[in-house]
N, C-alpha and C positions, 0 to 999 in steps of 0.2 A: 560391516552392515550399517551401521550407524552414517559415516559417511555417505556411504550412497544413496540415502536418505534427504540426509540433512547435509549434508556436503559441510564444513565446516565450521557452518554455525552453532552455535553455543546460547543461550537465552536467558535472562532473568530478570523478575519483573522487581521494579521498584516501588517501595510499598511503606506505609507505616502498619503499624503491629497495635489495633484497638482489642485488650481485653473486657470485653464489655462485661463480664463476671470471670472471678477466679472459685468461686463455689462450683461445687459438682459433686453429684450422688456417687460418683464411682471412688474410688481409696489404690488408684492403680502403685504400687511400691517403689516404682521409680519414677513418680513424677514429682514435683515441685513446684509447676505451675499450679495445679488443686491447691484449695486452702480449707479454713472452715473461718465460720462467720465470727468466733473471737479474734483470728488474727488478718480479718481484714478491716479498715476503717469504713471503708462503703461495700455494700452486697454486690451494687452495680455501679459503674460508672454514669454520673449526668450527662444527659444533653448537650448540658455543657463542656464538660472534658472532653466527652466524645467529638464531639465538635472543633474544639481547641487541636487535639490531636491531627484530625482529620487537614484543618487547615493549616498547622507547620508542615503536614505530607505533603500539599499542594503546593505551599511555597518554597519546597523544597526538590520539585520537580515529578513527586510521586505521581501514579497514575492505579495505583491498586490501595483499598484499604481491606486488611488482611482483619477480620474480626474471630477472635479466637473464643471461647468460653466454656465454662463446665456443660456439664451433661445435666440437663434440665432438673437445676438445686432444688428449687420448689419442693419437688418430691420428697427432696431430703431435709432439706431445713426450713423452719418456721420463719427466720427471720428471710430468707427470699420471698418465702410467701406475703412477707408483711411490706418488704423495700417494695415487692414489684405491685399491690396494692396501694401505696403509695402514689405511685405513679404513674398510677389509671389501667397498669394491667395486669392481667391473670397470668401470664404464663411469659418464660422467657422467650420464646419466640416470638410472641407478640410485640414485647419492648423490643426485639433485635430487626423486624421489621421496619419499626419504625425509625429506628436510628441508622438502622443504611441506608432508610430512604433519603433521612435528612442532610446524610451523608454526599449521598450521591448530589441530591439537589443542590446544594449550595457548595459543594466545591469541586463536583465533577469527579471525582474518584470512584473508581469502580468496585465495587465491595466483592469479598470473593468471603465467603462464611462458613465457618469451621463452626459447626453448632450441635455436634455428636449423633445421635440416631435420632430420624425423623424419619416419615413416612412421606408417601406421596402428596398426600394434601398440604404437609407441611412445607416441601420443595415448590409445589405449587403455587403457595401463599407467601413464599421470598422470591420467586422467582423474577417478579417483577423490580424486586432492587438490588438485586447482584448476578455481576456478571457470571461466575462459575462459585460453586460449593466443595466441598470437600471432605472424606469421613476417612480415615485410614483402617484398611485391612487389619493391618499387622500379623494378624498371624491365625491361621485354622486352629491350631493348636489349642483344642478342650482341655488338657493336662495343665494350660499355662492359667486356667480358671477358676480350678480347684485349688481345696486348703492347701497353703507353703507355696502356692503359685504368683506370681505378678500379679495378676489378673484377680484372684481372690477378693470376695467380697466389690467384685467393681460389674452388674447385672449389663451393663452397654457393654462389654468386652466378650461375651457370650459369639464366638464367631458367624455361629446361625445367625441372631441377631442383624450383625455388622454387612453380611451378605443381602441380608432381605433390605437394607437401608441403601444399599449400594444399588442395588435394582430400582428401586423405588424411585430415586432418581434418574434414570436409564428413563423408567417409563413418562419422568415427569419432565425428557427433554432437559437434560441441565448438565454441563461441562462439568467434569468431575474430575475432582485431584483420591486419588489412593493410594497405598502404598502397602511394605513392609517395615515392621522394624525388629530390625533383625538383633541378635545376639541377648535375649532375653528368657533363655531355655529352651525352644524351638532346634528342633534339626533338621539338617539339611534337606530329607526329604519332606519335611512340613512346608518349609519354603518354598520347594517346587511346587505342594499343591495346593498353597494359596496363589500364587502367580498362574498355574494352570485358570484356577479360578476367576482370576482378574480378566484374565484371557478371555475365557469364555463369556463373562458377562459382557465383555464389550461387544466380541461378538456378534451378541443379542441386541443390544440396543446403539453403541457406538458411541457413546458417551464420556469413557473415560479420556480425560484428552491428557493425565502423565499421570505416570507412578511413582512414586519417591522412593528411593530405598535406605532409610534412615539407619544409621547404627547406633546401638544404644550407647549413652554415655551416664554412667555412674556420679552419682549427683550425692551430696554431702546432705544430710540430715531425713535421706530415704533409707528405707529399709532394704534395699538395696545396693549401697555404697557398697560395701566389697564385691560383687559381682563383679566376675570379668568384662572387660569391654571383649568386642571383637574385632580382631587384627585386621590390618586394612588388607591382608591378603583373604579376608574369611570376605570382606566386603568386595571387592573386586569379584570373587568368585559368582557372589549373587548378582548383583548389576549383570555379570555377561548372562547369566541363567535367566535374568529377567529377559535381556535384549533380543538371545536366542529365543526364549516361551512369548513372548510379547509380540515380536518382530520388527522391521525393519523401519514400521512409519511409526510407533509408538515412542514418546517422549520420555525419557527415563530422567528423571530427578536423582540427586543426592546433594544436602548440603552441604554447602562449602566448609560452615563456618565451625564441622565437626570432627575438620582433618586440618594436619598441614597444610599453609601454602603450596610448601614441594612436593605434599602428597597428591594435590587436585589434576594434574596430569594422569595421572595414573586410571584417577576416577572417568576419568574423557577417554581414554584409550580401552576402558572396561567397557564402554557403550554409555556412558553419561552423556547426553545433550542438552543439559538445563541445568539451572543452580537454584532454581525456587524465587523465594520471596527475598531480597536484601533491601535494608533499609535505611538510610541516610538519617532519619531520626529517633526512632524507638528501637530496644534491645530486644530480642530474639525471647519471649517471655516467657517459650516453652523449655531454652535452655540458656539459663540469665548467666553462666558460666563461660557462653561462648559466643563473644563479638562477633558481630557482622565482620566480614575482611571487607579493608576499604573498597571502593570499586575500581579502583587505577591499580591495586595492589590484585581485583581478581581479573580485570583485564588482563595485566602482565600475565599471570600464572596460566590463561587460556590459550593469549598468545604462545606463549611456552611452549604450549601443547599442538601446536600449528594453525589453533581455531581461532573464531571470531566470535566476540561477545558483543551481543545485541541484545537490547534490551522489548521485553516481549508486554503487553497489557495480562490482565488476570483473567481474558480467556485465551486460551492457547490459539496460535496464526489461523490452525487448518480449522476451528471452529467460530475466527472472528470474521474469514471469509466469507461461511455460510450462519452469518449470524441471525437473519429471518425464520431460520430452521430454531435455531438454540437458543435466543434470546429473548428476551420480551421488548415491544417495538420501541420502548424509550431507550432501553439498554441499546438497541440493536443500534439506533441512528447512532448513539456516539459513539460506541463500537465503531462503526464504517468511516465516519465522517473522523474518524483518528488515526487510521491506518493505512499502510501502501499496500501494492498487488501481493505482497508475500506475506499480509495480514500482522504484521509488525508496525508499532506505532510509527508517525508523522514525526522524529526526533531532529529533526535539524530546524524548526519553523521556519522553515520556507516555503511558498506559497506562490506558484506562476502567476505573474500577472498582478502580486497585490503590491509588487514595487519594493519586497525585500533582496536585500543583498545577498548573494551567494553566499554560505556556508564558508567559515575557511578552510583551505585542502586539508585533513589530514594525516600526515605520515602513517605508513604501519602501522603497529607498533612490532611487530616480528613477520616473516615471511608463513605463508598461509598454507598449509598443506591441501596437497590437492592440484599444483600448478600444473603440473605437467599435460591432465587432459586438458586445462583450457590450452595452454601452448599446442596444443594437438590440435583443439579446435581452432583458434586464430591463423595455423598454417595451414590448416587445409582453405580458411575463407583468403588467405592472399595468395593461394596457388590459384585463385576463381572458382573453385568448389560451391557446389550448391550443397548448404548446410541441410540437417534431417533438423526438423522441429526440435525432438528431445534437446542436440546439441545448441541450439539458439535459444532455449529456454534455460540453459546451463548458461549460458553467455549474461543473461539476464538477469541469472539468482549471484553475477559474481560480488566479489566482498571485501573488504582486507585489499591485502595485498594484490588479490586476484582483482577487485576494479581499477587499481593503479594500474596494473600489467594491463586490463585490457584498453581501457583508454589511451595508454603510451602506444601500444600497439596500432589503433585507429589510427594515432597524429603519426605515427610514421608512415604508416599507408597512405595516409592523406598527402604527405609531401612527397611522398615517390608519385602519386600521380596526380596532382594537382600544382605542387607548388607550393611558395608558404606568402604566395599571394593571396586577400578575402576581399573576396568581390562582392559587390552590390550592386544594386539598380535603380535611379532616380525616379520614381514613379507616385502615383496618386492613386486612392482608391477612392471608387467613387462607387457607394452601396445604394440606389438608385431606388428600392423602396423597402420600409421593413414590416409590412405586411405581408404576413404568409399564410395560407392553406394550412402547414404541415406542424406536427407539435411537436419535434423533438424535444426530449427532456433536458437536452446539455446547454439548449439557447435561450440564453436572455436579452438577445437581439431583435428578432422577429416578433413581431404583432398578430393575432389573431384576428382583427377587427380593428377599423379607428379607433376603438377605445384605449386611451391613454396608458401606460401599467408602466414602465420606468422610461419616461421620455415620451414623446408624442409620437405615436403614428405617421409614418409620412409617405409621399409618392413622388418623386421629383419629376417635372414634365423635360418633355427631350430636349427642349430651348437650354435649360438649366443643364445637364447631362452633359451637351456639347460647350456649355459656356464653364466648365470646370475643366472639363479637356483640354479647351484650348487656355484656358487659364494655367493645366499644367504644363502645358509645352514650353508657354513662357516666359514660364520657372526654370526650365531647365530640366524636366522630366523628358525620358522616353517613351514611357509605358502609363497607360492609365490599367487598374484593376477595377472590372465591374462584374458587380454581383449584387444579387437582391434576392429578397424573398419569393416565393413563389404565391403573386399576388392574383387573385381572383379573377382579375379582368389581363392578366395577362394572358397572350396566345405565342404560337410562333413568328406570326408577324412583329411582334411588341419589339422581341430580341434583333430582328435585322433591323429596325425601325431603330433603337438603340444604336446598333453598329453606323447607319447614315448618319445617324444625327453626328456623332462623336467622328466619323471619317469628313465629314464635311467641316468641320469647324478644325477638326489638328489632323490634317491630310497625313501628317509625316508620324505621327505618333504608333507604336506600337497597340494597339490592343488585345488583352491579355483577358479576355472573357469567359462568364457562363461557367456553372458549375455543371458536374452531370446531370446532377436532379433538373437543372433547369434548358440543358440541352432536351432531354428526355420529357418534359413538359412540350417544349417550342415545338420537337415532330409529333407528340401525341395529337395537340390541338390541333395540327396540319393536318396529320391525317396521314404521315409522311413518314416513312423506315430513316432510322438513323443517320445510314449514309446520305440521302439522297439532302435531308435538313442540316446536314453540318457541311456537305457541298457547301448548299446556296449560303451557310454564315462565311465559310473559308471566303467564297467568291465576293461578300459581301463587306468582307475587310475583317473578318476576325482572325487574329495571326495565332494566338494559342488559346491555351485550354489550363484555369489554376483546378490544381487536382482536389477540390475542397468536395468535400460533401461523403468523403470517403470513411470519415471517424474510423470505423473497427473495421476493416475487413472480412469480417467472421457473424454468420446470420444468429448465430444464438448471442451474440452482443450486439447488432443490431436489431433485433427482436426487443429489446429492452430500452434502449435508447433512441430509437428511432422506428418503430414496428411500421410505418404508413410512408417510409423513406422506400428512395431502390434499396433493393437485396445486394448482394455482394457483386454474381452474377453481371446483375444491370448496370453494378458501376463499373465494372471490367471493360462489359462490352462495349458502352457508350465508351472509354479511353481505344481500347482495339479500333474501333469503329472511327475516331477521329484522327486517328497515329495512321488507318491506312488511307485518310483525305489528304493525309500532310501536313493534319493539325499536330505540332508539340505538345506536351503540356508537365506539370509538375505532377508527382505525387504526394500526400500526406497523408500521415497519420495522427489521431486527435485522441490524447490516450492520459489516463488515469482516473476514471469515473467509476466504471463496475466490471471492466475486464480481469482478463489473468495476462501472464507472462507468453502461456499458452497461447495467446487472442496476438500478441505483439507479433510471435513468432509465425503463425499463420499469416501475418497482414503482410508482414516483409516478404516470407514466400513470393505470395500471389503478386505482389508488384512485381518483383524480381523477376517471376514467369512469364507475366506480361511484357517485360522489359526486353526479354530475351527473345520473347515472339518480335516486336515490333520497332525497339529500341526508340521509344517515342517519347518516353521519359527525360527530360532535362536536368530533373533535380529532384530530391526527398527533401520534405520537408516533415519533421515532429514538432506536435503542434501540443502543449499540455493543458489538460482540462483546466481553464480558470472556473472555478466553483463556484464564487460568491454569491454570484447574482442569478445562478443557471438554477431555473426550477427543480431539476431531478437531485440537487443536492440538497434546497431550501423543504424538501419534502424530508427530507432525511434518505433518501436512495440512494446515494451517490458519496465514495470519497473525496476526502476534499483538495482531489488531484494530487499528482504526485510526488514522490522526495525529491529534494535533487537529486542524490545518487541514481535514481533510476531514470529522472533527465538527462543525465552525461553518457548512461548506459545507452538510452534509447541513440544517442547522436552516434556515439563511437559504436554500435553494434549492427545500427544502419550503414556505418561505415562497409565493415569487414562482411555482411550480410551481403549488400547488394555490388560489390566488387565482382567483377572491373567495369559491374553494365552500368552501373550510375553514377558518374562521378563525382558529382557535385551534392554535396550534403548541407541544408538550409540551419540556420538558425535563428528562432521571431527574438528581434530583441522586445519588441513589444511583452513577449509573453516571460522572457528570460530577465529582461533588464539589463543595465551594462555589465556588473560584474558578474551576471550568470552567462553573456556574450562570449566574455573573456575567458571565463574556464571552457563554455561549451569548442571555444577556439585552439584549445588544448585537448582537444575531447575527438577529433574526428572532422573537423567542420573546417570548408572552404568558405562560407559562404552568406551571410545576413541578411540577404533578402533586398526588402524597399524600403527607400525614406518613407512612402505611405501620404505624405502631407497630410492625410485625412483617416484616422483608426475610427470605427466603430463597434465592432462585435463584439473585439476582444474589452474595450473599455464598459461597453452593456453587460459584458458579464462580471464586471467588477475592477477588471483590471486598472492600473494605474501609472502605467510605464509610456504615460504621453500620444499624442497623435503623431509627431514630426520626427526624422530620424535625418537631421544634413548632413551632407558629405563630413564637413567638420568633423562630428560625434562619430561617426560611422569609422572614419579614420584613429579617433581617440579610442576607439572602443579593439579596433585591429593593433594601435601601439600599445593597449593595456597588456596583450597578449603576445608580445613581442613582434606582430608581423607588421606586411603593411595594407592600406585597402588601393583595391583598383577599381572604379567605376566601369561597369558591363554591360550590356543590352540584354535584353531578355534572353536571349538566344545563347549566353555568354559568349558574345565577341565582343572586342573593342570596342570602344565610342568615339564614332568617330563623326561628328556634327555635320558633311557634307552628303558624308552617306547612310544618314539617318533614316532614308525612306526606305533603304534596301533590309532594315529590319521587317517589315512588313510583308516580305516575299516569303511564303510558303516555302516549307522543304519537303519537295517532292519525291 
């Protein structure tokens, strides 16, 4: 159940551990985090320490600050009433407000606050500085409250209580950790009906995003030292109990660090998916008896278990996804702007486009349970099977071992039918103006207006257009790429006015023009059906079609991205429509902003269908969100594009996806750089695209991987990855300089 779920993943967030008071009203008998005000030296921690802490977490790679504390002391002791008076407040909530704000603010960590029973106002009023909260069940069990009970004397352990706290966050919208802990006089039917319970409350509000099922452990100088622990057979039984009552998408927790190493398999086989909080610098302060296990040491032990350990933020994936729902919007941005499509941090810092180096590969570390259905799925994509979404969305979530396998899989495909020749195309782009009409949120290219916003405004006149052309032909280009904004005073005439100017000045040059949006402009202004306006461009010298303008495939991510763009629909039919003139053209896909996996797997489909209709397609090309400079990210809307593993994913899954109808698979070194070239060239990929002479979009949105790509580098970039390059036409045929004109003949 767990598996099919979460397929092999495993999660834990990394974190430092701020106790911001060890006072608490409650006397629970086996704890030893509580203290009382003689045997601590401060009631609270300063500012300052807090601070302190917070920043070894950040330098040490954490991304959670895990604030733990008694159950609002004040009530109980005088001296909190006097420290938190001190300094400037009433109540501990108030101080603990303030220090995960300050938390947050100056080192980016995400607070997640264990701060015992609160009400709704109280969820309310931190809601704004942590990402998720937390309050443990433990247990329904009234018997365990009364005199001779754990619970005894401690009024927050009341489980009516602990439930109306648990709701209250429900209603105030807040990612919630709960749980059990188990083996502290409760039976086994208690345990079922507090988990019933958990059940139901989420339910109702959907809030709880994991369950922890802790075991107790007997701690030296409680009144509960001789208490039995319970057996990890007694813990196993509950975990499956929870998995079964809970179900299938719920995240079950247990920590690691309260079993054996050789016992944590066990815990993943019960229906464990998550290991909690571990932390590279502060000790576990609710049990100082039991070390964090290193992280190479709980890696192995996951491994072991056939899983994958990833490291998760402190709000759970399926809640950082929909973090405008659960979050508060400062939270929310760095929430998105840190995470990939499976709502797991950005861990590798790599960044399309900002000119970092690929990631090094890394081995396994054990084989991944679960192969077999992707081997299922990658035979049926090399038998030419047209995959079901669900199955290419499995292709997508692969991990471990299972992204080795599928990538190896791509590059074999790729050389059974391509070759382990990588081809390019000596060309020039020439963006002709970047004033546009339209506002997509992903461009920081286009212009609204002459008015200046990163670079000037420009319009180039058609003397200039054809004086670049033929400037590339020159050079030693085939191909010119043109594309522009969709500028005010352009019409359908503008675009064939374009194609003369540039066929009169480099007669023999390929032209590789027009996006859909701007086909679908040129017939609107005519007044002209599709076919009839991409006639008079074919006849007027335009030889293909670059497939841009396509971002998402899917109208509920173009709705977001692009709402005043064509629909899916009109980008389809404008390609159908020029595929049956005998215009070629490419496809792509422009992806990691605010999609899902879901959104990827639909986009491949529908090329793939159109593909199979028309076979008009020359090439796929993935195209990854560069963020930097694109507004929909600078707003905080948008991730900030995506991992690499899920750029190799996209190359090798577009591979095996659109086999045997496309065979030619692109990769922008622009957007990749050389050493992401080089792996994506072990990934599925025939193919690099143009020297470009001339980048602009990708460098306006921040990018920084150069305008020029020469034969030289384009060949260095093919020996990184052991093959070699071959210079091709747009059409991929050979280059063959006499019969350079015959690139420009339509296929009919």
């Amino acid at each position: 159940m767990t598996l099919r779920s979460f397929g092999p993943l495993v999660t834990y967030s990394r974190k430092v551990f701020i106790p911001l008071t060890k006072l608490c009203r409650d006397v629970c008998h086996y704890c030893t985090f509580a203290s009382t005000p003689a045997r601590v030296e401060t009631a609270y921690l300063s500012r300052e320490d807090v601070l302190a802490i917070a920043q070894a977490g950040a330098a040490a790679g954490c991304r959670e600050a895990l604030f733990t504390l008694g159950d609002r002391p004040e009530a109980r002791y005088s001296a909190a009433r006097k420290a938190l008076s001190q300094i400037g407040h009433a109540t501990t909530l108030s101080y603990l407000e303030e220090m995960a704000r300050a938390v947050f603010d100056q080192t980016g960590l995400l607070p997640h606050i264990n701060a015992g029973l609160m009400d709704e106002a109280d969820y309310t009023a931190l809601r704004p500085v942590s990402a998720s909260m937390g309050l443990m069940l433990e247990t329904l069990s009234e018997r365990l409250s009364e005199k001779g009970g754990p619970h005894h004397g401690s009024p927050d352990k009341w489980p009516a209580h602990r439930i109306e706290a648990i709701e209250a966050a429900g209603r105030a919208r807040v990612p919630f950790t709960t749980g059990l802990l188990i083996g502290i006089g409760e039976t086994r039917q208690e345990r079922i009906d507090a988990l019933v319970t958990i059940h139901d409350m989420h339910r109702r509000y959907g809030h709880i995003q994991e369950v922890i099922i802790q075991n107790f452990r007997a701690k030296p100088g409680t009144r509960m030292v001789d208490h039995p622990e319970p057996s990890l057979e007694e813990h196993l039984w509950t975990i499956a109990m929870a998995r079964l009552i809970l179900g299938p998408q719920m995240v079950i927790q247990a920590p690691p660090n309260l079993h054996a190493p050789e016992e944590l398999a066990a815990l993943l086989r019960a229906g464990v998916n998550d290991w909690g909080g571990v932390s590279p610098v502060t000790p576990d302060h609710v049990n100082p008896e039991a070390p964090w296990p290193h992280l190479a040491l709980l890696e192995q032990a996951t491994a072991d278990a056939g899983r994958v350990l990833r490291e998760r933020l402190a709000i759970g994936p399926a809640y950082a996804l929909e973090a405008d729902r659960w979050a508060d919007p400062a939270i929310a941005r760095k929430v998105r702007q840190s995470i990939d499509a499976r709502g797991l941090p950005l861990a590798d810092g790599w960044h399309a486009g900002a000119g970092d180096d690929a990631p090094a590969p890394v081995e396994p570390v054990a084989r991944t349970t679960g192969a077999v259905e992707i081997e299922a799925i990658i035979a049926a994509a090399r038998a030419g099977e047209r995959l079901e979404e669900k199955a290419i969305v499995a292709l997508f979530e692969a991990d471990g071992s299972h992204l080795d396998l599928l990538t190896r899989a791509a590059d074999d495909l790729r050389r059974e039918v391509v070759g382990d020749a990588v081809t390019y195309v000596v060309n020039r782009n020439i963006n002709y103006t970047n004033i546009c009409l339209y506002k997509c949120g992903f461009c920081a290219f286009s212009k609204g207006s002459t008015k200046a916003m990163r670079g000037p405004a420009y319009r180039l006149d058609l003397e200039e257009v054809g004086r670049r052309a033929a400037e590339a032909w020159d050079r030693g280009a085939t191909e010119v790429c043109l594309q522009g904004g969709i500028h005010p005073d352009y019409d359908g005439n503008t675009y064939l006015s374009v194609l003369k100017a540039v066929r009169e000045a480099a007669p023999h040059i390929h032209i590789h023009a027009f996006s859909p949006l701007e086909v679908s402009h040129g017939a609107a202004t005519l007044g002209l059906g599709l076919e009839a306006y991409l006639t008079r461009l074919r006849d007027a010298g335009l030889s293909t079609l670059p497939g841009t303008a396509a971002e998402i495939l899917d109208d509920e991510i173009r709705d977001i991205i692009c709402p005043d763009k064509l629909n899916t629909q009109e980008w389809l039919e404008v390609m159908r429509t020029a595929h049956r003139v005998g215009l070629r053209s490419t496809g792509t896909i422009m992806f990691g902003h605010v999609e899902g996996y879901r959104h990827w797997a639909r986009h491949l489909l529908r090329v793939r269908d159109l593909q199979a209709e028309t076979g008009g397609f020359t090439e796929f090309v993935p195209l990854p969100f560069v963020h930097m400079e694109a507004p929909i990210w600078r707003k905080g809307l948008a991730r900030s594009g995506p991992s690499f593993r899920e750029v190799m994913l996209m190359h090798a899954v577009a591979r095996l996806v659109l086999h045997p109808l496309i065979p030619n698979i692109q990769a922008s070194w622009v957007k990749l750089g050389p050493t992401g070239i080089a792996a994506a060239l072990r990934a599925g990929v025939n193919d690099m695209g143009g020297t470009l002479m001339d980048e602009s979009i990708t460098r306006a949105a921040g990018g920084l991987n150069g305008q020029l790509c020469d034969p030289a580098q384009m060949a260095a970039f093919a020996r990184e990855a052991g093959r070699h390059a071959v210079q091709r036409t747009t059409l991929y045929g050979p280059v063959n300089a006499p019969e350079l004109q015959a690139q420009n003949s339509i296929i009919l």
